[in-house]
ZAZA-366413 format. One record per residue (C-alpha): x, y, z; residue in three letters; chain. Coordinates in pm, whole numbers, padded with zeros to 5 digits. Layout:
! ZAZA-366413
+--------+--------+--------+---------+--------+
:     xx :     yy :     zz : residuo : cadena :
+--------+--------+--------+---------+--------+
:      X :      Y :      Z :     ALA :      A :
...
+--------+--------+--------+---------+--------+
***
This chain:
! ZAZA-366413
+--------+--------+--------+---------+--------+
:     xx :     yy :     zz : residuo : cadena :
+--------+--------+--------+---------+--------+
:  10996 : -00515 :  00590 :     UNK :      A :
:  11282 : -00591 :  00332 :     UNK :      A :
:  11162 : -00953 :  00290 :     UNK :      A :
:  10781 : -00817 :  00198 :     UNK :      A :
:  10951 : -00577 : -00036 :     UNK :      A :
:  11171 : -00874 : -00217 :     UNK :      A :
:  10845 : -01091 : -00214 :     UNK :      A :
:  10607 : -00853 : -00377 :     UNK :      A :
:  10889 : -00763 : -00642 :     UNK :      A :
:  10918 : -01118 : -00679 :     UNK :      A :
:  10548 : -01141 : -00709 :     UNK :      A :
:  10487 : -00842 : -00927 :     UNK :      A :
:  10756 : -00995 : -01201 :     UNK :      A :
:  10662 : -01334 : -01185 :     UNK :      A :
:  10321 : -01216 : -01315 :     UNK :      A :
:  10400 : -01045 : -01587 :     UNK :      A :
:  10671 : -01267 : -01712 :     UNK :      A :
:  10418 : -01591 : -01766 :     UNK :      A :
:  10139 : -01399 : -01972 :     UNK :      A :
:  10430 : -01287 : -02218 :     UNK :      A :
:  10569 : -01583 : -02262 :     UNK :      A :
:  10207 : -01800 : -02287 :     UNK :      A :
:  10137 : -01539 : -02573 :     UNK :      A :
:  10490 : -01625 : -02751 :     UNK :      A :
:  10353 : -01985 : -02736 :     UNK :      A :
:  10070 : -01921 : -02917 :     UNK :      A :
:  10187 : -01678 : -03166 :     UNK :      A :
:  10427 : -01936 : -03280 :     UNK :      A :
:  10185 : -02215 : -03273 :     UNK :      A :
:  09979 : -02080 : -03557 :     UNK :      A :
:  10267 : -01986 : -03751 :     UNK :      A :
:  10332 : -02317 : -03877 :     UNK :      A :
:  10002 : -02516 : -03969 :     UNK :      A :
:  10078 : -02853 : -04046 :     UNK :      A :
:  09908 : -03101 : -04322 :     UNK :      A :
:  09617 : -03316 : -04229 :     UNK :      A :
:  09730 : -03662 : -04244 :     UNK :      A :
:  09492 : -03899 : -04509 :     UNK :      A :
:  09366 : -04105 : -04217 :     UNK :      A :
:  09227 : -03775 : -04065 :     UNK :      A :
:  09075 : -03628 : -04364 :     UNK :      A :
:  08892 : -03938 : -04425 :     UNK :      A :
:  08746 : -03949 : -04103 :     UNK :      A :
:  08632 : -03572 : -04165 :     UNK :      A :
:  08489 : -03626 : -04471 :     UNK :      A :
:  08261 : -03938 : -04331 :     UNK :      A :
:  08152 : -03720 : -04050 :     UNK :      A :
:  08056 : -03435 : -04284 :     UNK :      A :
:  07895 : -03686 : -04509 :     UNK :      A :
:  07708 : -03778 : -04164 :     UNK :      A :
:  07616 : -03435 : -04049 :     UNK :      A :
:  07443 : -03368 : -04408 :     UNK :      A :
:  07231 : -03720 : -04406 :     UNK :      A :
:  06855 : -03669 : -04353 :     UNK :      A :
:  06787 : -03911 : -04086 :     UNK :      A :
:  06474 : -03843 : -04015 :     UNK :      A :
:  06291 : -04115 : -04182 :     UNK :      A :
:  06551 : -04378 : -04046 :     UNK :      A :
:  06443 : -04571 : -03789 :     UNK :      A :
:  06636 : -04585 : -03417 :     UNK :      A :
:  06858 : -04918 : -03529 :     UNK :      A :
:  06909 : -04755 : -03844 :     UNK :      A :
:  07040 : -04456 : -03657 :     UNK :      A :
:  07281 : -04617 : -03429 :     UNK :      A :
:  07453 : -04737 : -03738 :     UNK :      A :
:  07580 : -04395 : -03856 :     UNK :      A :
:  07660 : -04261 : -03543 :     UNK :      A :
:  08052 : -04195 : -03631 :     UNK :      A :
:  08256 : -04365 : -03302 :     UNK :      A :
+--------+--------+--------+---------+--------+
***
């Protein structure tokens, strides 16, 4: 009966330990955003520029060729 009692204890502070410390984690992750590098930003900017192409009068080879990789 003592080692049930130990292992739900156990249990029972385990759990609520990793939740706290999982939300520390987090917290601090968005605390320091970091710079998008210019390689990055590029690529975002072509994709945008993709996204707002009409490409409906292109034909299927055309497509292929501004599908970003």
């Amino acid at each position: 009966m003592k080692k049930l009692n130990f292992y739900l204890v156990a249990l029972i502070v385990s759990l609520s330990i990793l939740p706290m410390n999982s939300y520390s984690a987090e917290k601090n992750a968005t605390a320091n955003p970091k710079e998008i590098p210019a390689e990055v930003q590029n690529m975002l900017n072509r994709l945008n520029e993709i996204k707002e192409m009409d490409k409906s009068n292109l034909s299927s080879a055309e497509k292929k060729n501004y599908v970003p990789k």
